[in-house]
N, C-alpha and C positions, 0 to 999 in steps of 0.2 A: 339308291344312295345319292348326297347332294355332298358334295365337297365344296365348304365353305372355311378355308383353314387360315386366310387374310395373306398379310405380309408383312416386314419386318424392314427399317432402313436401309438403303445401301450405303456400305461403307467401305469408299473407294479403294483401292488397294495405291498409297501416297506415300512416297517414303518418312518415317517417322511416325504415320499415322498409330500404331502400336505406342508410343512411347507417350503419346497424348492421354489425357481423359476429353473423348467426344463426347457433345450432348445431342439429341435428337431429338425428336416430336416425341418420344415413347420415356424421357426422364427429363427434359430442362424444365419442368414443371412442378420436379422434386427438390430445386434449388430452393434452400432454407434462403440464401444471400443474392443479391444480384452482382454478378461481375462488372469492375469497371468498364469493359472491352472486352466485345466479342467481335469474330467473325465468324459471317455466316457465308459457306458453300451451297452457292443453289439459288438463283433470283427466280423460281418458280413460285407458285401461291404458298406454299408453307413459311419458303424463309422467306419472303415479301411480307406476309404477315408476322412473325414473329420478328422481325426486323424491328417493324411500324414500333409495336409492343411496344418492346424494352427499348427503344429507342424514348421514345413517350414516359417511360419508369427512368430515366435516366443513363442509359448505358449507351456507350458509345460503340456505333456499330460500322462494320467494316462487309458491304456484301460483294461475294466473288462471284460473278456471273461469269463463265465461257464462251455464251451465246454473245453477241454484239448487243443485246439489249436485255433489257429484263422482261419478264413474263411472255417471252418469245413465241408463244403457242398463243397467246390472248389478241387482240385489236390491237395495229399500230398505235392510232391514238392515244385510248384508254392509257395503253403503258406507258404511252412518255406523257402524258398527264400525273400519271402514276410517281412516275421516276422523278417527274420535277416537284412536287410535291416533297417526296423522299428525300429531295437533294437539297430541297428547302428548310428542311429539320434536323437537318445535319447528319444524316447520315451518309458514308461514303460509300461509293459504288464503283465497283472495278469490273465492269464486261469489257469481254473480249478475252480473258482471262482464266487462267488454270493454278491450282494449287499444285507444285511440284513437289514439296520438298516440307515436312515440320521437323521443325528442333525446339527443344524447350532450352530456354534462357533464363535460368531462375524461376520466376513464379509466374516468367509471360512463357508466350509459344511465338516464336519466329516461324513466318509462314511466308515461303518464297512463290511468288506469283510469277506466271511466265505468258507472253501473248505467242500469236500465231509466229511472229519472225524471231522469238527464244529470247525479247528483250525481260527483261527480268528486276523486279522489284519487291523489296523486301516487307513487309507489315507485322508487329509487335501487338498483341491482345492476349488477354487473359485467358481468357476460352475461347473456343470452337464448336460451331452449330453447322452438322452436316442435314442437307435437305435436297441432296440430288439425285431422287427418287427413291422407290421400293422393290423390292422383291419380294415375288412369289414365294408362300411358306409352301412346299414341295419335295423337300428333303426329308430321307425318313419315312414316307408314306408307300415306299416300292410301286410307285405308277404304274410302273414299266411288269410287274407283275399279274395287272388287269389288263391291260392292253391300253392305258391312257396315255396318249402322248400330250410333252410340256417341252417348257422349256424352264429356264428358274425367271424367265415374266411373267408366264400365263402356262393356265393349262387350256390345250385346244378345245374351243366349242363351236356347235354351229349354233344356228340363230333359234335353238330352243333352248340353248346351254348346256344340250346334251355333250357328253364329252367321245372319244372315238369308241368307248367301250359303251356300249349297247343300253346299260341300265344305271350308266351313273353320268348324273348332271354336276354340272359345278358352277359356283355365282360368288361377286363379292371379288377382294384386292386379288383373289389368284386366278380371275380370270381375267383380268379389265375391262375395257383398255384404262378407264379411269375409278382412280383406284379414292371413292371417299364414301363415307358412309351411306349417303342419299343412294348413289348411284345400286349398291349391294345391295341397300333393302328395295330397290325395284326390281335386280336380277335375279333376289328371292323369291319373290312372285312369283315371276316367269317359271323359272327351273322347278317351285314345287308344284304350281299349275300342269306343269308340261310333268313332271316326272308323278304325277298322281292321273293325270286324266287322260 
């Protein structure tokens, strides 16, 4: 068996985030209209790129990084090459930063941002683009009935992709560690090499 079953947005547990409509990598593409104003949660590669985007189509964009900088896992440089750039085309950038709190205001969403010492500022946008990471699809499958262990990141593999249970490999977003198409169709290979030969 090769368990290749992806993953799915995460979607932070924020208060108000229920009373929102989120958009994510898996529907903002089904937008008939473009929003005047969005913000996006997440200065990782998805909302970095989808920022640029609709920033470029016209929409004014608001990104919330918690990290101190954007694409925090990537080159010092590159990013603030990156970011100045980004900050050059007017989009606005708030690292250091957490969404605490949405309320909708009429036809916007009030999204109250908060840093590390709880100072707190308020931003007004149309929508909302979450992009701070994925999870594991894992639920539902009774792992725990094979003897696979996971977690809702990953299910465990060693370095053939086998998993703890003896004849089942797994590859692709519910193993990782990095969860994009290129990387899954190499750990395809792998896992059905190893689990056929």
């Amino acid at each position: 068996f090769i368990i290749s079953t992806g993953s799915h947005p995460l979607i932070p547990q924020i208060e108000g985030i229920e009373d929102i409509s989120c958009l994510t990598n898996e529907n903002i593409f089904d937008l008939e209209t473009l929003p005047r104003s969005l913000a996006v949660l997440g200065g990782g590669p998805i909302g970095v790129e989808i920022s640029q985007a609709l920033s470029r189509l016209g929409v004014e964009i608001h990104i919330v990084e918690m990290f101190d900088r954007l694409l925090f896992r990537e080159d010092l440089e590159a990013a603030s090459i990156l970011t100045d750039v980004l900050t050059k085309e007017g989009i606005k950038i708030y690292s250091g930063k957490k969404a605490t709190k949405f309320q909708r205001q009429g036809d916007l969403v009030a999204i109250t941002l908060e840093d590390k010492n709880k100072n707190q500022l308020v931003i007004k946008v149309d929508k909302v683009f979450i992009a701070v990471g994925r999870v594991a699809n894992v639920l539902g499958l009774e792992l725990e009935k094979a003897k696979v262990k996971y977690t809702n990141k990953a299910i465990e593999v060693d370095k053939t992709l086998k998993t703890t249970a003896q004849n089942i490999y797994a590859c692709g977003d519910v193993v990782g560690p990095y969860q994009f198409s290129h990387m899954a169709e190499y750990q395809a290979i792998i896992a059905v090499g190893n689990a056929l030969l």
